[in-house]
C-alpha positions in Angstrom: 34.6 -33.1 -10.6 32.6 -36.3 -10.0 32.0 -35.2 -6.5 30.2 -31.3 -7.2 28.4 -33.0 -10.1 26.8 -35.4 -7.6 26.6 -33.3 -4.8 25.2 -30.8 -7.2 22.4 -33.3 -8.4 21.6 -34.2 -4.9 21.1 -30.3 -4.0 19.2 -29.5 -7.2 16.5 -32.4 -6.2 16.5 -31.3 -3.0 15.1 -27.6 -4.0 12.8 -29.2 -6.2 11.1 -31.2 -3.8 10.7 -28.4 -1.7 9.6 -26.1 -4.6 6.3 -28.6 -5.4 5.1 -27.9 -1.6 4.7 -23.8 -2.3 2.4 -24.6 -5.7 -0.4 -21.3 -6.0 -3.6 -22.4 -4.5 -7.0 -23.0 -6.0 -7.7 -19.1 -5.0 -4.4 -17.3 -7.3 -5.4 -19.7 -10.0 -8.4 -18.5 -10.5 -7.9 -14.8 -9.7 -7.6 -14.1 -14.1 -11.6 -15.4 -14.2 -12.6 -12.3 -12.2 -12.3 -8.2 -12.9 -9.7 -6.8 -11.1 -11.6 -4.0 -8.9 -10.5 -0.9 -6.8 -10.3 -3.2 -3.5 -7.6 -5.8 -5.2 -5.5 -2.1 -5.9 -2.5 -1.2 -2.7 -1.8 2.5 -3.4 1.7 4.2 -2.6 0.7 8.0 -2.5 3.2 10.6 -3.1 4.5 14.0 -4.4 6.9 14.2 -7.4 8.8 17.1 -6.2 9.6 15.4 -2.8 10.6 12.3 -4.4 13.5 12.3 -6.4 15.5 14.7 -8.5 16.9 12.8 -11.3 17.0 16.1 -14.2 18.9 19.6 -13.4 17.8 20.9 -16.7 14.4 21.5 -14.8 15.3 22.8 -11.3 14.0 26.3 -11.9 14.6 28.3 -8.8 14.7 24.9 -7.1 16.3 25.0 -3.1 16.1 21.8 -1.4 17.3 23.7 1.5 14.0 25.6 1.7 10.7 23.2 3.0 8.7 25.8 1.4 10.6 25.9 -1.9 10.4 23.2 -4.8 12.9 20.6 -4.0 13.7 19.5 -7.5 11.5 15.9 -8.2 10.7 14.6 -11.3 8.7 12.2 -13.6 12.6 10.9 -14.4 13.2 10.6 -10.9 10.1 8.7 -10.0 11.0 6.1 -12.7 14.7 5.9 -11.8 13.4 4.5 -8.5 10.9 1.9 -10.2 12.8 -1.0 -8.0 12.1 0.8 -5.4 8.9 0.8 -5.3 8.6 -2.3 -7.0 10.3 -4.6 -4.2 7.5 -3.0 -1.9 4.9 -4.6 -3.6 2.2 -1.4 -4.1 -0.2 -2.1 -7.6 -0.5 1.8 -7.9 1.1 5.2 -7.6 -1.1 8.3 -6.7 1.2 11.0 -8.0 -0.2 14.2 -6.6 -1.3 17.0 -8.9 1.3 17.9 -12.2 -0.4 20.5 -13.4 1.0 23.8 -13.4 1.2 25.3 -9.9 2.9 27.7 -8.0 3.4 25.9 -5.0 5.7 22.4 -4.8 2.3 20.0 -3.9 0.1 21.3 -6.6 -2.3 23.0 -3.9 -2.0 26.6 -6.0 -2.7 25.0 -9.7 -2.4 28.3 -12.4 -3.3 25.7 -15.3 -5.8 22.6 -15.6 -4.2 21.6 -18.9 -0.4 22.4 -18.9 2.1 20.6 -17.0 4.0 21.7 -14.2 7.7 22.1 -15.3 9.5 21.0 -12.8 8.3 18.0 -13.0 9.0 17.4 -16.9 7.6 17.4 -20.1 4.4 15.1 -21.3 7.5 12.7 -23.0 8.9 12.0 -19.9 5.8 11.4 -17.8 4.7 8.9 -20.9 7.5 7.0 -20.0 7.5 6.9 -16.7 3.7 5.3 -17.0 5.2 2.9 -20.2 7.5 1.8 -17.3 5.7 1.0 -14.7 2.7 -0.7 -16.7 5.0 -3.1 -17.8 5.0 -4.6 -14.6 2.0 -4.2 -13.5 2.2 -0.7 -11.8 -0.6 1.5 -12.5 -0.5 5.7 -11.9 -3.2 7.8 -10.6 -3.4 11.4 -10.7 -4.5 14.2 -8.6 -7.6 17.1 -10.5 -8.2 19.8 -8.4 -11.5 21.2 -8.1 -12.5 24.0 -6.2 -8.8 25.8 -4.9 -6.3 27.6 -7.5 -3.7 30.2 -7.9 -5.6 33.9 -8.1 -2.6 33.5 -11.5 -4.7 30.9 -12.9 -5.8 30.8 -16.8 -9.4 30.6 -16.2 -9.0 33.4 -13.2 -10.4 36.7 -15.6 -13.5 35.0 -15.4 -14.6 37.2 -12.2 -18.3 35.5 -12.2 -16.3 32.0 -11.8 -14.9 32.8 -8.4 -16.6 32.3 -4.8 -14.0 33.8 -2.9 -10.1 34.8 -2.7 -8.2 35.0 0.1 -4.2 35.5 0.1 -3.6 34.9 -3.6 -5.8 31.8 -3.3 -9.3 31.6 -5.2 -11.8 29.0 -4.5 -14.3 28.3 -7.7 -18.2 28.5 -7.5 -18.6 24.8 -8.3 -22.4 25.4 -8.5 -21.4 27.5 -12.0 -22.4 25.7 -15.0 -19.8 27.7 -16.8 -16.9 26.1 -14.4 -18.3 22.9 -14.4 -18.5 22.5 -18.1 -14.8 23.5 -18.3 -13.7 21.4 -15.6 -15.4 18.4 -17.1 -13.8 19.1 -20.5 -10.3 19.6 -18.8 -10.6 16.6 -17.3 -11.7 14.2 -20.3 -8.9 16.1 -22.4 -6.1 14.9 -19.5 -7.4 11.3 -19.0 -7.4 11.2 -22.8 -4.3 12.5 -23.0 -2.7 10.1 -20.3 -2.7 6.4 -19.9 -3.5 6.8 -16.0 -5.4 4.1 -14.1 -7.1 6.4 -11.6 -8.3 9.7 -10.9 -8.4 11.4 -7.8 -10.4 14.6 -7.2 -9.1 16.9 -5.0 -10.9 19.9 -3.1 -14.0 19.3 -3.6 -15.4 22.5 -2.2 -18.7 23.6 -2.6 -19.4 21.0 -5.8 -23.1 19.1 -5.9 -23.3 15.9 -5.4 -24.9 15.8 -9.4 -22.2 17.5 -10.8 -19.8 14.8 -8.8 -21.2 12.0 -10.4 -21.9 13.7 -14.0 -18.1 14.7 -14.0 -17.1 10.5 -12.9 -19.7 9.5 -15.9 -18.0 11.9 -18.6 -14.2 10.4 -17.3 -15.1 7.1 -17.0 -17.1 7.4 -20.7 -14.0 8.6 -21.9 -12.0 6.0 -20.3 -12.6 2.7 -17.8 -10.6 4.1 -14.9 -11.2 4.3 -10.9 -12.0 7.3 -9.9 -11.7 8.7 -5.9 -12.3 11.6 -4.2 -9.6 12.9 -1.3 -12.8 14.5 0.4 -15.8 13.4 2.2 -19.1 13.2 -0.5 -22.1 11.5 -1.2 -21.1 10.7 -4.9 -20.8 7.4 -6.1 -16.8 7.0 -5.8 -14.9 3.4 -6.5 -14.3 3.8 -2.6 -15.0 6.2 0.1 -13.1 8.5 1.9 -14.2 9.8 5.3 -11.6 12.1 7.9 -13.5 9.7 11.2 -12.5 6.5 9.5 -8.7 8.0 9.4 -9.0 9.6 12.5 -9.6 5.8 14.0 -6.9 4.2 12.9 -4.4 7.0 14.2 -6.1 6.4 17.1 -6.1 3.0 17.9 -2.4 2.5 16.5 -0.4 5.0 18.3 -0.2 3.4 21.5 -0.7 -0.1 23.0 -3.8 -1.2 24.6 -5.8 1.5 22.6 -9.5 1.1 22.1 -10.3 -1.1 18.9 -14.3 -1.1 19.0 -14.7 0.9 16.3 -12.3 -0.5 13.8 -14.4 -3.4 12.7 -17.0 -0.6 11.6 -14.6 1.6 9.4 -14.8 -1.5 6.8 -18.6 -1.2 6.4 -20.7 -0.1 3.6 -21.0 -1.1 -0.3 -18.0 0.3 -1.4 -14.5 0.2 -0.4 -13.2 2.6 2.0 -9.4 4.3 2.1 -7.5 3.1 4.6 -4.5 5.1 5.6 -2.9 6.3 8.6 -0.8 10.0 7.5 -2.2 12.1 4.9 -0.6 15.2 3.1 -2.6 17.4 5.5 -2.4 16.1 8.9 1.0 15.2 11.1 2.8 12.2 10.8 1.7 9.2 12.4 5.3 9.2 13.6 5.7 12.2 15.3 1.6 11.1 17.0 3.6 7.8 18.4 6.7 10.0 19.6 3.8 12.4 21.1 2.7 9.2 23.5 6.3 8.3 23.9 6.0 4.9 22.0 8.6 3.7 19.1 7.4 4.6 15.8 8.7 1.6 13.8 6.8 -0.6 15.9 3.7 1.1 15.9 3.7 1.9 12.4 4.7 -1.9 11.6 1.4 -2.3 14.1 -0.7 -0.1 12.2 0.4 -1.2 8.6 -0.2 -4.6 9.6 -3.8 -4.4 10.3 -4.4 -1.8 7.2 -3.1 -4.1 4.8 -5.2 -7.1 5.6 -8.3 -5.6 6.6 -11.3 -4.8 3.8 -10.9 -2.1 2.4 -8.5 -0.1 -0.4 -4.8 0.6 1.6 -3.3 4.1 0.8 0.1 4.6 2.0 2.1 8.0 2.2 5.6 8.5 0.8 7.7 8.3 3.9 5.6 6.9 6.5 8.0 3.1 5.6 10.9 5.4 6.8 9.0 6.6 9.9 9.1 10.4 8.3 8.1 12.8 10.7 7.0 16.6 10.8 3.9 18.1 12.8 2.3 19.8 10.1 3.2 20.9 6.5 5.4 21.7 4.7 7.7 20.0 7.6 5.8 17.0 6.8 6.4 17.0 3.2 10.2 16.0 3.4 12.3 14.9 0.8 12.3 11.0 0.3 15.4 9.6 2.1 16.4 6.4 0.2 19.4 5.2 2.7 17.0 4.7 6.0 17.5 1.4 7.4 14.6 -0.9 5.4 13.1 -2.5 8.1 9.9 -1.0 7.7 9.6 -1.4 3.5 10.8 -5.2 4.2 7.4 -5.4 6.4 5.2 -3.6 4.0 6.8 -6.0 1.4 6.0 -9.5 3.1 2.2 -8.4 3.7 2.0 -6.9 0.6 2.9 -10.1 -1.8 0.8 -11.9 0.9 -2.1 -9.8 -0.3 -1.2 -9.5 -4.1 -1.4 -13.4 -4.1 -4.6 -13.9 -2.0 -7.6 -12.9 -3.8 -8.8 -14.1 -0.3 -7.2 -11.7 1.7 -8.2 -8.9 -0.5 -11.8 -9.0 -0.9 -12.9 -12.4 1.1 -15.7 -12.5 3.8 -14.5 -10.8 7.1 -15.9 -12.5 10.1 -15.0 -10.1 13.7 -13.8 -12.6 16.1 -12.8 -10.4 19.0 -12.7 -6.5 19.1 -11.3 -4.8 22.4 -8.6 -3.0 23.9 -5.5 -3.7 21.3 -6.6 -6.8 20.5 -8.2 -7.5 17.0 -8.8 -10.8 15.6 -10.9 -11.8 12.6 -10.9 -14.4 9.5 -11.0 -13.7 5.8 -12.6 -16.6 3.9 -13.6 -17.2 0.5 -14.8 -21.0 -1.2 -10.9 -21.9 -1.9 -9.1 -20.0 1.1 -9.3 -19.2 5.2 -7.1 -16.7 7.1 -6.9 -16.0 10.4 -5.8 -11.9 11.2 -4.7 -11.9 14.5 -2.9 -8.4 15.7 -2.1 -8.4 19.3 -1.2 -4.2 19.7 -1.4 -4.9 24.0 1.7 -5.0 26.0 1.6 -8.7 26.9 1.2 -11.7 25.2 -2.4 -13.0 23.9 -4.4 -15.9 23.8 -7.3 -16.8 21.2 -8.7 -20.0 20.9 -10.9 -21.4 17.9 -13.0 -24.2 18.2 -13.3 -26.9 15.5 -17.2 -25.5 14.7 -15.2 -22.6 13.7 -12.3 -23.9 11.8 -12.9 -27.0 11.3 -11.7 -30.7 12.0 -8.3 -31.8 10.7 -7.0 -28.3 10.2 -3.9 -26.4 10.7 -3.0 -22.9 11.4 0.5 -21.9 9.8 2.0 -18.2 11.0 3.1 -17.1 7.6 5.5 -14.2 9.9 6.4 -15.5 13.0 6.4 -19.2 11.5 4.1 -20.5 14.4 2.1 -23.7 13.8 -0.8 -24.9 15.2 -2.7 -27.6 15.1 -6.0 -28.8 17.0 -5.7 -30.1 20.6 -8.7 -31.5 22.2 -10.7 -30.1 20.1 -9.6 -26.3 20.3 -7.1 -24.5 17.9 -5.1 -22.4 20.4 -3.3 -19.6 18.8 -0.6 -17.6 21.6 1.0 -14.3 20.6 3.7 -11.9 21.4 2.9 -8.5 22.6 3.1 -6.1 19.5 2.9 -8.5 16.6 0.7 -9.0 13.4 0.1 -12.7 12.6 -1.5 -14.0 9.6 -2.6 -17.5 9.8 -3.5 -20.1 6.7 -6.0 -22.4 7.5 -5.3 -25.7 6.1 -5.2 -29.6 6.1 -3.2 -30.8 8.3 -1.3 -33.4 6.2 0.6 -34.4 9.3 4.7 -35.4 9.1 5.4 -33.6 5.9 7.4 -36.4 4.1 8.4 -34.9 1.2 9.8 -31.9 3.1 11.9 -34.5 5.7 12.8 -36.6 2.4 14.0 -33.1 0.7 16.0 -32.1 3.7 17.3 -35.7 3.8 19.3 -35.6 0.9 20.9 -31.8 1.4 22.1 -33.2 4.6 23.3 -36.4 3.6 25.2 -34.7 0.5 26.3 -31.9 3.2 28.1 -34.7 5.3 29.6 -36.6 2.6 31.3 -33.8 1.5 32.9 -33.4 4.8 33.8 -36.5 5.0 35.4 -36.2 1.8 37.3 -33.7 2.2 38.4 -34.7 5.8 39.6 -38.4 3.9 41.2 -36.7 0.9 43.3 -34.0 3.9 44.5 -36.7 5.7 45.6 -38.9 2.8 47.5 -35.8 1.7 49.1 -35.5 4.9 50.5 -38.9 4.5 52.2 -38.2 1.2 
């Protein structure tokens, strides 16, 4: 007993050595003292009815068989898999639209201020939001605009309606009458709901005014982000444009692919979406099978970049599975829980690198080198440096950093690949794998690390006393 108590004690100082050298830095410490803003948000996007199907009492004419058919999701099923998408790391859920609809993605609304019953009742999607809150999860919700069902309860109104075409209306957005009721509807269901965003979905033919009148009235109503899924000129919390998308597919779905006009997606006053699938567009997997490339790896690539760069990430359901599917509703597929995690385990360790980096979030971005699959740049703020380095070529690449740029006496420590680097006649020389994303701390170099060695000291000598232990105690029992 004497020997696991000791050996116990020498292991338990051990981990607390080591524990002192991963304090927060100066940056997490003060990340309370500043308002938390769209760019600190990472957003997991998805549809309830392709999520999970936790309640039968609510599969009404449901046939999972069927990619055209409503596949039986829920609000209860979106909160039984909280750890989910909890271990991932996202600060938000887009949830798609839950109003009543006729079709399984919300894209044929028949109501803008009655929930959609398959997906549950106002209880349940209470709850679910109670239970992701308390840990820090906040939900956003699709409000359709312009397109709805020709079924829908504001369809009599004949003057309301630009055009119909196969059972789908579009509304005259330049009516004062539908503007007026889309404002109200909209008030009543962020007043009605504890959501942390709004996102406004087919925008149509709607004026730029009526835009921005409709943010003022929700945001009066309640303090919440509100985003658009469409291009516009109105003043959105961050910006959404199809070119800026379009880009990143572009440059991730094979090696050695142009990367001049990345850099320039991150431009402008306000934040811009980064993602690379949307809910109208093919997988990015099924682009990298298209160029006969490995999709993991050139969605790990892709994800990589997206999450460190400027900007406000926006991540499909599916696309940390490598879902495919050319175009909808093939593209839409029910969430597969038992894939192989390597993808979510990647999303996960940029993620918590991001959620503890107010740095890496919304820090200074300096290009360093922009060309064909190479990207390099730093994020820096007063209390933090990073170093972004995302070799997407197929051979290995060199970057060197003088001390003007990083400084004397510093270190560069590969948070992934657990590279080190420290200066050598005066250059910092940072060498990478093909296909790999790197991010690099920039710090003091504090030289040996003594209270690591000391730390590692002690589990080893307890390690080999034990052994030796138990070797003396075998033999003396052999010789009784």
């Amino acid at each position: 007993m004497k020997i696991k108590k000791w050996l116990g004690s020498a292991v338990a100082v051990a981990m607390l050595s080591t524990s002192l050298l991963a304090m927060p830095s100066e940056a997490a410490k003060k990340e309370d003292e500043q308002p938390r803003t769209i760019q600190d948000e990472s957003i997991y996007d998805l549809l309830i009815d392709r999520y999970f199907n936790q309640l039968k009492s609510n599969d009404f004419e449901v046939d999972s068989t069927n990619p055209e058919s409503f596949a039986g999701g829920d609000f209860v099923g979106l909160q039984n898999k909280f750890n989910y998408v909890y271990d991932m790391g996202f600060s938000m859920l887009s949830i798609g639209a839950i109003f009543s609809t006729e079709k399984y993605d919300g894209s044929m609304p028949t109501s803008h201020t009655t929930l959609e019953r398959h997906f549950g009742t106002q209880e349940e999607l209470d709850e679910l939001i109670k239970a992701y809150k308390k840990y820090d999860i906040t939900i956003m919700a699709d409000f359709p605009l312009s397109q709805a069902s020709k079924n829908h309860e504001w369809a009599n109104n004949q003057d309301w309606i630009l055009s119909e075409e196969n059972g789908v209306i579009q509304w005259d957005l330049t009516n004062k009458d539908v503007q007026k009721a889309l404002q109200e509807a909209a008030v009543a269901f962020v007043k009605q709901n504890d959501f942390a965003g709004l996102r406004l979905t087919y925008l149509g033919n709607a004026p730029t005014d009526f835009q921005n009148d409709l943010m003022q009235a929700i945001k009066k109503e309640k303090d919440i982000y509100v985003i658009a899924n469409g291009e516009s000129e109105a003043d959105y919390d961050a910006t959404f444009s199809l070119e800026t998308a379009d880009i990143y597919r572009g440059a991730f779905r094979n090696v050695n692919e142009s990367m001049e006009k990345l850099p320039q997606t991150v431009e402008g006053d306000k934040p811009s979406q980064l993602m690379i699938d949307r809910f109208d567009t093919s997988r990015f997997t099924f682009d990298s099978e298209e160029t006969n490339m490995y999709p993991i790896t050139r969605i790990r690539m892709a994800l990589g970049a997206l999450l460190t760069l400027p900007g406000v990430p926006v991540i499909q359901y599916g696309t940390e599975i490598a879902m495919n599917g050319e175009k909808e509703p093939y593209t839409h597929g029910i969430m597969n829980f038992s894939v192989d995690d390597e993808l979510q385990k990647s999303i996960r360790n940029t993620l918590q690198l991001r959620n503890e980096s107010p740095t890496l979030r919304h820090g200074d971005a300096k290009l360093i080198k922009s060309e064909d699959g190479l990207l390099v740049f730093t994020k820096e703020s007063e209390d933090e440096k990073w170093v972004i380095f995302v070799n997407n070529t197929d051979k290995t690449q060199t970057v060197e950093f003088t001390t003007e740029e990083l400084g004397e006496g510093k270190e560069l420590k590969g948070l992934f690949e657990r590279d080190l680097v420290r200066e050598k006649d005066g250059v910092y020389r940072l060498v990478l794998n093909r296909e790999i994303v790197e991010v690099y701390q920039v710090i003091d170099d504090e030289g040996f690390n003594v209270p690591y060695a000391v730390a590692l000291s002690i589990v080893y000598i307890a390690f080999i006393s034990f052994v030796v232990i138990v070797i003396r105690r075998s033999k003396r029992n052999k010789v009784k």
